[in-house]
N, C-alpha and C positions, 0 to 999 in steps of 0.2 A: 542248746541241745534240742534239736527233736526228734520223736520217737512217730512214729506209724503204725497206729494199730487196726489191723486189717480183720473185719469180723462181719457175715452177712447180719449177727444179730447187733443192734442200737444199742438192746441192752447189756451185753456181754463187752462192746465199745467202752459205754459209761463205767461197768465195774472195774473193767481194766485201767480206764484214765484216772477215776477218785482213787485208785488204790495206790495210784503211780502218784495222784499231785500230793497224797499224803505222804508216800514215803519220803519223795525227793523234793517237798515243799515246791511243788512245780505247777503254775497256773495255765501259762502256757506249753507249746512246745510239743504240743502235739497235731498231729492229722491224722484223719482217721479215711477209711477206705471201705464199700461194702462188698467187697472182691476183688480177686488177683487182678483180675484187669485194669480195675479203678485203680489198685496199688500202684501196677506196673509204670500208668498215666504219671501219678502223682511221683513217683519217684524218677521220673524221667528230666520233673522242672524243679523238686524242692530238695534238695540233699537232707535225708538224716542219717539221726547216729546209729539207730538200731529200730529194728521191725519186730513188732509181735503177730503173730500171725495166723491165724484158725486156718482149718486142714480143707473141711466140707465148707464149700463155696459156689455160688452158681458164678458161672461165666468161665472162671478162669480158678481153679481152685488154686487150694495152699502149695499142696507138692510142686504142682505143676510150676506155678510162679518161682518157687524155689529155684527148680531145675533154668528156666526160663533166664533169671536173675546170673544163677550160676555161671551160664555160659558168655556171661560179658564180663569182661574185664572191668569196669570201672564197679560192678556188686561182686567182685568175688571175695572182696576181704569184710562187706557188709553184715554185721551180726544178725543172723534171724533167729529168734525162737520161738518155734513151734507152740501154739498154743489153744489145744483140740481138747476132744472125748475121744480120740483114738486112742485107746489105751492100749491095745496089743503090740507085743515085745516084733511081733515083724513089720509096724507100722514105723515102729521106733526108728526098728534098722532101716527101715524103707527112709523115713525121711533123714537119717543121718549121711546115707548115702547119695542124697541127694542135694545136703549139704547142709542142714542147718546147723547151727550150731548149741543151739540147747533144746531140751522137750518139755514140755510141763502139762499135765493132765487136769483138765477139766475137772469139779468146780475147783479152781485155785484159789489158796489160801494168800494173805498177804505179806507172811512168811513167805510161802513157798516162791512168789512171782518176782520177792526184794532179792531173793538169795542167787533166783538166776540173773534178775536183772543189770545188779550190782556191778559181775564182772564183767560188762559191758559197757555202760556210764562211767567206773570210778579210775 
């Protein structure tokens, strides 16, 4: 299993992957990215299972990759969940429509990250 968690801050990387190796007793299995571009790279050589993904990005942001991803076939069944401080309900809609598949609002609980995670690993 690896998971891709895309985030321009290091420390927002770190809380996201301790949160994940506790839940899913998972050491490795991840890569991590400081932007959509660096993603795009890395998901071009490494297949995983699912993307977590922050919104505000220099280079290449969240939506953008989203959309970017969307229109290739070999990422359109790929799980992405949004994972920002954009909190407003037209940012929601904005990135649902642009395909992700789940949202989760900044700071995240490790409830809240297990519960979207879940139906995507299990």
């Amino acid at each position: 299993m690896k998971i891709l968690v895309v985030d321009d801050s290091r420390i927002m990387r770190s809380i996201v992957k301790n949160t994940m190796k506790t839940m899913y007793n998972m050491e490795d299995g991840f890569v991590e990215a400081e932007n959509g571009e660096e993603a795009f790279q890395i998901l071009k050589s490494t297949p995983v299972n699912l993307v977590l993904l922050d919104w505000n990005m220099p280079v290449l942001n969240g939506i953008d990759l989203v959309r970017k991803l969307r229109a290739i076939d070999k990422y359109k069944m790929l799980p992405i969940i949004m994972v920002t401080s954009e909190a407003a309900k037209y940012n929601v809609i904005e990135a649902v429509k642009a395909g992700v598949n789940d949202y989760l609002v900044k700071p995240v609980t490790e409830k809240n990250l297990y519960e979207k995670v879940k139906k995507y690993l299990e």
